[in-house]
N, C-alpha and C positions, 0 to 999 in steps of 0.2 A: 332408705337408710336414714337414721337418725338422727346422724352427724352433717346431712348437705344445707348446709347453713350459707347464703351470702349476704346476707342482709347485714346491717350496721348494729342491729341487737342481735345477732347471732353472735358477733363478733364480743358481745359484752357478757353475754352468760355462758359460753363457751366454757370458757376455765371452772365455770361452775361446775359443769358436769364430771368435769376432772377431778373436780376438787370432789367432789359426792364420792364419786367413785375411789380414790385413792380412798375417802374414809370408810367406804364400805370392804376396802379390801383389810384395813386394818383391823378392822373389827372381825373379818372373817380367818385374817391370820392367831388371833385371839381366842377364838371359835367358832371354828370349821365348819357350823352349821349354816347353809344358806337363808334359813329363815331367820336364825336367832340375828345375823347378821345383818339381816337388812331388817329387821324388828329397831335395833341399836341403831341405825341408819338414820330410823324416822323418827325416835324418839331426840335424837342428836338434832335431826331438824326441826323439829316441833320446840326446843328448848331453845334455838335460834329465834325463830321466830314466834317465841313466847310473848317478848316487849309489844310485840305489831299486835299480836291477841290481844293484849290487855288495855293498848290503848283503845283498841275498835270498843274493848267490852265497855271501859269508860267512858267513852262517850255517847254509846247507847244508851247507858243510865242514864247518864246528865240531860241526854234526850229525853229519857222519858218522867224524869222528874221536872220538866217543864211541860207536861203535857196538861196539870188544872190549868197551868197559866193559858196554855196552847187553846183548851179547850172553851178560855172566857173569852178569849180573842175574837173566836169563831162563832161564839153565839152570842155579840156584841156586834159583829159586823154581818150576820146573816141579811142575807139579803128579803124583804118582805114581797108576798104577790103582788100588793099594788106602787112597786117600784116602777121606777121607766128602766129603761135599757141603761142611759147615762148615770143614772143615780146608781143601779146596778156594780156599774164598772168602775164608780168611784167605791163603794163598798171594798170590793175588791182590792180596788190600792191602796184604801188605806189600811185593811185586813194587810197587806203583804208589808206595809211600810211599819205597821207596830209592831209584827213577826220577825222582821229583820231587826228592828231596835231590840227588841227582847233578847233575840240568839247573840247579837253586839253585845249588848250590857251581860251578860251572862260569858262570854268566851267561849261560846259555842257554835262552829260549823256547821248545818244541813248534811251536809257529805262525811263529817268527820265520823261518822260509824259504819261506814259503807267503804270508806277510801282503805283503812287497814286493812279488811278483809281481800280486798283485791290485789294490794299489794304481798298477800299470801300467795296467791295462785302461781304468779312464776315459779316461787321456790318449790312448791308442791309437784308441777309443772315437770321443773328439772329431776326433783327425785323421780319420778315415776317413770319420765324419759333413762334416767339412770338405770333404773333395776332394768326397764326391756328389752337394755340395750344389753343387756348381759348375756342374751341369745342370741343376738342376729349374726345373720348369716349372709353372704355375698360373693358375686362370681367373680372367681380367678382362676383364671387359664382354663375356659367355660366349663369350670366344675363349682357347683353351689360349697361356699365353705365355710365354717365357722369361725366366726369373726369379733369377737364382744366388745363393746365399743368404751372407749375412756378409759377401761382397768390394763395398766402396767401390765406388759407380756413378762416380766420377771415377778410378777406377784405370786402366792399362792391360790388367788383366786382366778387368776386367768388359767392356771395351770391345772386346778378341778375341772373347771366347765370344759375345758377342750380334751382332756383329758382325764382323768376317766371317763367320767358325764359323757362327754360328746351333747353337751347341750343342756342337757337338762339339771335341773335346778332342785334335787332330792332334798325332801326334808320331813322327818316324821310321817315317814309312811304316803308322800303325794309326789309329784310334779310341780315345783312352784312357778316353770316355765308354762303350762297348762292354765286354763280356764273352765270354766264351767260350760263355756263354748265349744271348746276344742272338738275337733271330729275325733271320730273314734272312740272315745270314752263312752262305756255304758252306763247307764242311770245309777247304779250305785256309787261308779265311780265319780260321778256331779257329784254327789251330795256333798264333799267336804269341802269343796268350792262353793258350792252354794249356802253352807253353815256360814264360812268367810264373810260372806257378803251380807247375810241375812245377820250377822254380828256385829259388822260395821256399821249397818246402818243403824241398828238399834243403839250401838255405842252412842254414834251420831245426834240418837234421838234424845237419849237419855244427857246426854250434855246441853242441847239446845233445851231441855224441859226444865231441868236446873237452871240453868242462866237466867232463863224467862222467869223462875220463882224468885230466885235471888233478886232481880230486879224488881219486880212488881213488891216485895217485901218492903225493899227500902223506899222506893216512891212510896208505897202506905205508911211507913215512917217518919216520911218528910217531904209531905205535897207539897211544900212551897216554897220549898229552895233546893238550889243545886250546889254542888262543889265547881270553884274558880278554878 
């Protein structure tokens, strides 16, 4: 079950799933379609957590428009074969101690294009937890039952999936409670699950391939300064 939480962050993004879900119901009272609905779901939380994306994207550029800098650092403090060990490991700190002045005087963090992106995954997290939760099922009065977790039993959406559906999640011709997993499904029936996925991930790829241009564009613009 989705919902057995007792931990101390259970308690904190609990409401969250609530809160998804009520907006997924809304949207689904708006239109009835399960996909379009939760299509609207994710783009409603991807617009949330737009701010968090574009700081992470800003500060990977700023990162990597300090990278000539980065890169004299590092071949000013190479260390040579006929070093000692000691002479070695002072290279090293002072490699790390003009690295840190650099990231200081510039207002730039190591971790600051790492840290946004992380703090996406709960919200994602939660959506995903959200939509699975819209089929589960559980025993009462030892008979397995359907049971959809966070959506309002007076919605119109609790009131599709249990009834009529009985579970399932129709939409343009599939199962959106289904996988490309699922038993029973024969190979043809994969395929538009597998179209799915073989689409996101190229979405995926196609936006990390941009990014990576946009960036490298503006570092070859402007190797030797960053934005405060």
């Amino acid at each position: 079950m989705l919902a057995s939480f007792t931990d101390p962050f259970s308690d904190l993004v609990h409401p969250l799933f609530w809160a998804f879900a009520w907006l997924l119901a809304e949207f689904y009272s708006l239109i009835p379609n399960y996909a379009v609905a939760i299509a609207l779901l994710t783009i409603a939380v991807m617009i949330v957590a737009f701010p968090i994306t574009r700081r992470g994207t800003r500060s990977m550029t700023r990162l990597q428009l300090l990278a000539p800098e980065l890169a004299s650092l590092q071949s000013r403090y190479r260390a040579k074969a006929d070093m000692t060990t000691a002479e070695r490991r002072e290279q090293r700190q002072q490699l790390n101690k003009e690295t840190s002045a650099l990231y200081k005087e510039q207002g730039i963090s190591p971790a600051a294009g790492c840290l946004p992106t992380l703090l996406q995954l709960p919200i994602f997290w939660i959506l995903y937890g959200t939509i699975r939760g819209l089929t589960h099922e559980m025993v009462i009065r030892a008979k397995l039952t359907l049971q959809p977790l966070y959506v309002s039993h007076v919605s119109r959406l609790y009131a599709s999936i249990v009834a009529p559906h009985h579970g399932l999640l129709p939409a343009f011709g599939i199962d959106l409670a289904d996988t490309a997993r699922t038993a029973g499904l024969s190979w043809p029936g994969r395929i538009p699950y597998l179209v799915v996925v073989v689409g996101a991930v190229a979405l995926q790829y196609l936006q990390t391939k941009l990014l990576n241009a946009r960036n490298s564009a503006v570092a070859r613009a402007n190797p030797r300064s960053s934005s405060r």
